[in-house]
C-alpha positions, 0 to 999 in steps of 0.5 A: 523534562530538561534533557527533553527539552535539551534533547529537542533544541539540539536536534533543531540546533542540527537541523538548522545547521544542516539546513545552512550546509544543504543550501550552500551545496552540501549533498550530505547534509541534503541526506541527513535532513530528508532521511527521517522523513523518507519512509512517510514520504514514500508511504504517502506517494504509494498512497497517491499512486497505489504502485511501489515502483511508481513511488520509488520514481517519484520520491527520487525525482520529489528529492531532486527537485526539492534539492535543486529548490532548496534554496527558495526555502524561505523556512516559512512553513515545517521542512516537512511541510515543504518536502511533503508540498514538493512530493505531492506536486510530483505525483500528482504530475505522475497521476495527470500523465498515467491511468489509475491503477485498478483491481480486476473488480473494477474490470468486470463482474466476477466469474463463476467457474474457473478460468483455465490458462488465463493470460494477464491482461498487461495493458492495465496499470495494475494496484500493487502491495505496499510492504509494511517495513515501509510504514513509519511508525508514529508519523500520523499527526494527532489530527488525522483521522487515518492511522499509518497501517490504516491509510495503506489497507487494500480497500482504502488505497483502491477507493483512492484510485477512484478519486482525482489527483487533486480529491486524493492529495487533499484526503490524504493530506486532511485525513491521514497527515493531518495537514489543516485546509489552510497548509493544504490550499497553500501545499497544492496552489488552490484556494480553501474552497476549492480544497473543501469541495476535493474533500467533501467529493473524496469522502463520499467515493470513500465511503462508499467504497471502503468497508467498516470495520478497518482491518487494523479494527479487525485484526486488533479484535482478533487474538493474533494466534487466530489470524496466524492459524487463518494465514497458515492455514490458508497457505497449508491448505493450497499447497497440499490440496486441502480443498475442505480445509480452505471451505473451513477457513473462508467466508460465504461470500468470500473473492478472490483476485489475482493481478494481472489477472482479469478474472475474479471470483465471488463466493465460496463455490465459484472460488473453490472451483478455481482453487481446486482447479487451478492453484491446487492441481495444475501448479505442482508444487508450492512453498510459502513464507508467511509476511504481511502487506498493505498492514494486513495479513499476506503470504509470499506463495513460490512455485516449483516444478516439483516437490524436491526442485527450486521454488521462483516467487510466484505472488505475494496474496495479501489476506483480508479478515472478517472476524477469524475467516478470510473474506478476501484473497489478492493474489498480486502475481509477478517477481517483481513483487518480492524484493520491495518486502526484502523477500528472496526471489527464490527458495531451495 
C-alpha cells in the first residue's frame, strides 16, 4: 500500500511540475499531460459528433485552445475536468455549425427488393464507426451508468444524433463520464436546472431509441466461439455466394444498411433479395479481414475485379447480435473508413 501511495504522489508530483513548465511555454510538457487523456477524450468527441474525422478535428482544435487557456487554469477543478470543459465547448461549436449525422433509416421507410446500381446520397452527413483500439479502458468513472464499450455502440450513438447539442453534452457527461449536475452546470456555462431538463428530455429519446439488452450484455452471454462462427460466417457466405448459409445465419427481422447508401432493407426476404442481387452477383470478388467497430463485432469487406487481382477496401460492416443471430448489418461503405482501424487500403 505504501508503494501505492508512493507511486500516486509522484505521479501527482510529475503532474504538477508539468503543469508548472506547460504554463511557462513548454509544448512538451503541454504533451506529456494531455496524452493519458487523448483516447477518452477522442472517444467522447466522436460520441458528441458520431464521425471519426470530425472528432480528429475537434480534439485538435480542444488541444489548441486549452494550450492557448492553459494559463487561466486556475486548478480549481481536475485537468481532466478542465480538458473535458474545453473539448466539449468545442463540439458542441461543431454541432451548432453542422447537421446531425443520420443512418439511412432516419431517411425513410425500408425497401422491399433490391435497389440496383444505387448511387450514394453525398448531401447527408453520414453516422460513421468508431474503431475500438480508440476506447480507453478503465475511463468511465464508478458513477456512470454507461461502460466504455458500451457508450459507442451503434444504436446509442445514433439516439445521440437525436438530441441537441446541449441534451447530448450533458448525457454524455452524467451517464457515461460520471461528471456530477454541479461539475457539468459549471463545464457548459448553465445553471443545474437547466442541465436536469437536458438530462430528463435526453433520456426519454434514449430510451426510446435504444434496444435493451446492450450489446456489451449480448455479447457477454454469448460463448465468443459462437459470435466469431456468426462473423466468419457472414463474411464466408457473402464471398462465395451462399445465400442459405446467410438465412441460417440472421434473424427474421433482420436490416441491413449501407451509408451512403439511402436505401435500407428490413426482414430476411427483402435483405436476401438484395444479397443475392447485389453484394453476391454484381460484385465479383470479395476478401475480408475480421475486426471490431463501435464495441461490437464488424468486418472490413475488400472488393477485387477478379479472384487473382488486387483487393481495394470497400466498407467496414459492423454486426449487431441478437443471441447468436445477426439482427443488424451496417455496411459504412468508403476507403475512407480503413485507416482510422489501422486497417491496409488494400490486399494482394
Amino acid at each position: 500500500m505504501s508503494q501505492f501511495v508512493s507511486g500516486q504522489a509522484a505521479d501527482s508530483a510529475s503532474e504538477g511540475g508539468d503543469l508548472a513548465l506547460a504554463c511557462d511555454g513548454d509544448d512538451a510538457a503541454f504533451t506529456r499531460l494531455v496524452a493519458p487523456l487523448r483516447r477518452e477524450l477522442h472517444a467522447h468527441c466522436y460520441r458528441m459528433l458520431g464521425s471519426v474525422h470530425d472528432a480528429d478535428d475537434a480534439l485538435q482544435d480542444a488541444l489548441l485552445r486549452a494550450w492557448r487557456g492553459l494559463a487561466r487554469f486556475e486548478g480549481r477543478s481536475s485537468l481532466r475536468t478542465w480538458l473535458y470543459t474545453v473539448a466539449t465547448r468545442t463540439c458542441l461549436d461543431t454541432v451548432k455549425s453542422r447537421s446531425r449525422r443520420a443512418m439511412p433509416v432516419d431517411l425513410g421507410p425500408a425497401g422491399d427488393l433490391a435497389v440496383i446500381d444505387a448511387a450514394p446520397q453525398t448531401d447527408v452527413a453520414w453516422l460513421g464507426p468508431y474503431p475500438d483500439a480508440g476506447l480507453a479502458p478503465g475511463a468511465s468513472s464508478p458513477d456512470a451508468r454507461y461502460e466504455q464499450r458500451e457508450a459507442v455502440e451503434l444504436a446509442f450513438v445514433a439516439a445521440l444524433q437525436h438530441l441537441s447539442g446541449n441534451q447530448r453534452a450533458a448525457l454524455l457527461l452524467f451517464e457515461v463520464l460520471g461528471f456530477s449536475v454541479a461539475e457539468i452546470a459549471t463545464m457548459m456555462d448553465t445553471s443545474a436546472t437547466s442541465v436536469n431538463s437536458a438530462l430528463a428530455r435526453a433520456r426519454r429519446v434514449i430510451a426510446a431509441k435504444v434496444p435493451t439488452p446492450t450489446q456489451q450484455h449480448t455479447l457477454r452471454a454469448v460463448d465468443d466461439a459462437r459470435v466469431r462462427e456468426a462473423v466468419s460466417g457472414f463474411a464466408t457466405a457473402l464471398e462465395r455466394g451462399d445465400a442459405d448459409a446467410l438465412v441460417a445465419l440472421v434473424t427474421e427481422d433482420v436490416t441491413w444498411s449501407m451509408p451512403p447508401m439511402p436505401h435500407w432493407y428490413r426482414g430476411i426476404e427483402a435483405v436476401v433479395d438484395f444479397a443475392v442481387q447485389v453484394p453476391m452477383t454484381r460484385c465479383p470478388s470479395w476478401r475480408h479481414l475480421v475486426t471490431s467497430a463501435n464495441g461490437q463485432p464488424a468486418v472490413a469487406f475488400y472488393l477485387g475485379q477478379d479472384a487473382v487481382g488486387p483487393h481495394h477496401g470497400w466498407s467496414i460492416t459492423v454486426l449487431t447480435l441478437r443471441g447468436h443471430q445477426i439482427a443488424d448489418i451496417t455496411s459504412f461503405i468508403g476507403a475512407d473508413h480503413f485507416a482510422p482501424f489501422d486497417l491496409p487500403a488494400s490486399l494482394p
